[in-house]
N, C-alpha and C positions, 0 to 999 in steps of 0.2 A: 422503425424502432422509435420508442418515445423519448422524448430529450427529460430526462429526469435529472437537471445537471444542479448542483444545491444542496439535492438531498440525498438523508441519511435513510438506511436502511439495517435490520437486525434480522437474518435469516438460519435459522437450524440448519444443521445437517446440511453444508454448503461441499462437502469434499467429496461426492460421486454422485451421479443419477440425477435427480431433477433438483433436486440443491444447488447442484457445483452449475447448469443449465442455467438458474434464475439469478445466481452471482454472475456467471459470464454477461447472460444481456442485461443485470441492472448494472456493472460497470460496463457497457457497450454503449448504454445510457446517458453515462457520465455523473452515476449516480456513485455514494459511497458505500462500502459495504463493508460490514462484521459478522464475522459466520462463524459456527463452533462445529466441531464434531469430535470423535473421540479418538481422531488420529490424522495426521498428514497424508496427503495424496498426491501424488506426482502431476494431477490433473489441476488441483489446486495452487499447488507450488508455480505452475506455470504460469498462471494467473495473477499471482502475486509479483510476480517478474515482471510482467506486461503491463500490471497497472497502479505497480508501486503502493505507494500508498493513501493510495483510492478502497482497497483491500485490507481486512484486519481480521486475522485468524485467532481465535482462542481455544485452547483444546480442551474440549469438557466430555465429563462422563452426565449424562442427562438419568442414570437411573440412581443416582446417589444425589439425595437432599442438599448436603453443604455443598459438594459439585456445583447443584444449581444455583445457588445462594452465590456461591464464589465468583462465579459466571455474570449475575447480577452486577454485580461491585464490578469487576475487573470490565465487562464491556461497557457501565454504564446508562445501565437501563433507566433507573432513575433521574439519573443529574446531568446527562446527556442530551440532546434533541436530538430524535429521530421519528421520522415520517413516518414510516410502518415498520412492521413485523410479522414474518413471514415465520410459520411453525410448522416445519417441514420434517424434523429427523424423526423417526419411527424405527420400531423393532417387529419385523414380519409376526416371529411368535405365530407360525405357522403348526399344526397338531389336533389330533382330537382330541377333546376337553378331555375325557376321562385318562386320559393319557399324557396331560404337559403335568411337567413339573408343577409344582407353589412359586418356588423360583421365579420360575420362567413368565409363571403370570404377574407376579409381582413385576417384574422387570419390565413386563409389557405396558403395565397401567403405568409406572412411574416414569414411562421415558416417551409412551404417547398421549397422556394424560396430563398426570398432574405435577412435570415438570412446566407443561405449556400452560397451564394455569396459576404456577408460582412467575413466571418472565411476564404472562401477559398481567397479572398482578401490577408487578413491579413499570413496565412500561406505561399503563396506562396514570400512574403514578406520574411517570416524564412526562406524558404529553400534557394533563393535567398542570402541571405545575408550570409551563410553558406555553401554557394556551394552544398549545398545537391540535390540529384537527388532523390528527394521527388514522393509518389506516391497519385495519388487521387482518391479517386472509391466513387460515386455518385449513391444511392439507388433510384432509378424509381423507376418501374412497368409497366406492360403490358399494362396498362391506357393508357400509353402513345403511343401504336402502334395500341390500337381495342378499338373500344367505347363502356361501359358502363355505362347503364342506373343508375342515379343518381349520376355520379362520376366526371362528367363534369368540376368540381375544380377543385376537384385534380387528375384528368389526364393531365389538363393544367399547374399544378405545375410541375407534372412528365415528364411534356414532355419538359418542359422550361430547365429541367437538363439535358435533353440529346443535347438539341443544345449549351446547355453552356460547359459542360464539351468538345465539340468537340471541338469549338474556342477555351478552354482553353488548350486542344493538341495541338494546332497549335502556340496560341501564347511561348508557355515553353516549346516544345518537344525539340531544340536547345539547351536547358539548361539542358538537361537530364528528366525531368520533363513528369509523365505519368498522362495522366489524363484518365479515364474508368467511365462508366457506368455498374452496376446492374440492371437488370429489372425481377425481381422476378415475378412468377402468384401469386392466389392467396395462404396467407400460416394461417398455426391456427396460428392464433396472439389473440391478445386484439383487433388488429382493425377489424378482419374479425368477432369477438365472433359479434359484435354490430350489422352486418348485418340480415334481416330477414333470418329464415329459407327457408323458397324459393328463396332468391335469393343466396346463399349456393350452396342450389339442384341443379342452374341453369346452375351456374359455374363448377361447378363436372360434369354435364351431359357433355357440353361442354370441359372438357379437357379429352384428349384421355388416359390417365393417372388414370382416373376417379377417383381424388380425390383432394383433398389440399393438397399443399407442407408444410413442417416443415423447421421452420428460420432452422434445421440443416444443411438442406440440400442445405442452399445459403451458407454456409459460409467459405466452403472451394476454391468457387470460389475466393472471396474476398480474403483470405489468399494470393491465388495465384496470386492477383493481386497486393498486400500490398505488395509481396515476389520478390526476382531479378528474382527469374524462369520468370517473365513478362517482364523482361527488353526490350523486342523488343514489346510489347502490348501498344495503346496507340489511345484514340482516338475511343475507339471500345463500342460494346454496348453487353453484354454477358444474352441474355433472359434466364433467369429457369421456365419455367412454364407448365410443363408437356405437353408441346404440345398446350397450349393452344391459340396461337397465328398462330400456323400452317394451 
């Protein structure tokens, strides 16, 4: 585990599945962390017990605008120093297009989208202002490089993150500033539990690995990219997905 003791962190969707995973080891670290989601978790709450106020929850709704704006101010994205930020929470928004709601798509772009483009806004704003050589690593998915049936939103969310986070390499790499993509296969989450059993099977058949991955085993990527061991990384897109895009 890396000793990231010092520093600050800003991670989404920190209260289940590979979130609440990359808060356990960046305070296992000795790092600080602030995490939002759109409700308490018992798995988080534990967390917060253990490492006090190393840990700092804020409860947000990521698909309502002032939410995010509010989210801004209250953790301090701007007037704060924090070393990176991690954009992690997402909405499955699993369905065939001819078939999701307007809702539901709206829902999907503003809470995989273009909430993570108003925070990493306003953060790079902090790091900026603080000379910090801030790091940013952006959670895709495989979505976003092979098509799957019913996923057609949000693979287009996913995939929106990888062309942004590259222009955001190019505009801040000058500044010290790294910005990375995650693109995880599929892993046991909360969002894969909701999928049917056959399409489970399908995805297993298809990875050479033959299986699902576990958020544990994304998160020492991440680490390593939150970590100066990455300092020459930047701009890059790091797939874990068992082979499954091979």
């Amino acid at each position: 585990m890396k000793d990231l003791s010092n520093k600050r962190f800003f991670v989404t969707g920190g209260s289940k599945g590979l979130g609440l995973e990359l808060c356990r080891a960046l305070l296992k670290s000795n790092a600080r962390v602030v995490t939002c989601a759109r409700s308490q978790t018992p798995e988080l709450e534990a967390l917060e017990s253990e490492f006090g106020n190393s840990l700092s929850f804020i409860k947000a709704d990521l698909s309502n605008e002032a939410n995010v704006l509010s989210l801004i101010d209250q953790a301090g994205l701007v007037t704060t120093t924090f070393d990176g930020f991690v954009a992690n929470a997402a909405l499955g928004a699993d369905g065939l297009l001819t078939m999701m709601p307007k809702p539901k798509i709206r829902q999907a772009l503003d809470i995989n989208l273009y909430s993570v483009i108003l925070m990493t806004q306003a953060i790079l704003k902090g790091f900026l202002a603080s000379e910090t050589k801030g790091s940013l690593v952006f959670i895709s998915s495989t979505c976003a490089k092979r098509g799957f049936k019913g996923l057609s939103v949000y693979a287009a969310t996913k995939a929106g993150l990888c062309g942004f986070s590259k222009s955001v390499a190019r505009e801040y790499g000058q500044r010290g500033i790294r910005s990375n993509v995650v693109l995880p296969g599929f892993l046991k989450t909360e969002m894969t539990a909701s999928l049917h059993s056959n399409q489970t099977e399908a995805v297993r058949r298809r990875t050479p690995l033959n299986r699902l991955g576990m958020p544990s085993e994304i998160v020492h990527t991440v680490l390593h990219l939150l970590s100066e061991s990455s300092n020459f990384t930047t701009g890059s897109e790091c797939v874990i997905d068992g082979g499954l895009t091979s």
